[in-house]
N, C-alpha and C positions, 0 to 999 in steps of 0.2 A: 727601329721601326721602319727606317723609310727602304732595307733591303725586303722587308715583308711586305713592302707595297707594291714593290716592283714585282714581286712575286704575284701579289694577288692580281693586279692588274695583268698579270702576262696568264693566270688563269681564268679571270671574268671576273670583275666586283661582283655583279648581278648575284652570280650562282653559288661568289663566296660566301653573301652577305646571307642571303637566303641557309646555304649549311652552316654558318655560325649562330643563323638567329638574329642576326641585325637585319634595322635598317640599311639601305645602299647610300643612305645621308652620312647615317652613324660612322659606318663602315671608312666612308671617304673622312671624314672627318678626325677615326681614331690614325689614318695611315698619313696624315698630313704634316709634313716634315715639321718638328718643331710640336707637335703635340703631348699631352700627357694622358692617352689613354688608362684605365682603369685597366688594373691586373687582368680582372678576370674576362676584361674586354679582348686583351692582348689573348688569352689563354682560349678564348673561342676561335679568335681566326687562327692561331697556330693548329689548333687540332682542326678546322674545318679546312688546312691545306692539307692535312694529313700527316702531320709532326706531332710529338710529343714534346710536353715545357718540362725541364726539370727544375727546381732552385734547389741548392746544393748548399 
């Protein structure tokens, strides 16, 4: 999670938070080193970089 954060922050939380559907609260909070976001939390911001999740 926290290589996804650096990601999102070097894209703009604001405009992530907004294409995933979050809050910018939420958002900083699922990216917070040491957190347990919720899957489908995790699977919003990966497609809202524009990545696909597989689980395998």
């Amino acid at each position: 999670m926290e290589a996804i954060g650096h990601v999102a922050k070097a894209q703009g939380m604001s405009q992530l938070a907004q294409k995933a559907h979050l809050s910018r609260q939420n958002l900083y909070k699922a990216l917070t080193s040491g957190s347990s976001p919720k899957f489908d939390t995790v699977k919003k911001v990966v497609e809202a970089l524009g990545c696909k999740l597989a689980v395998v």
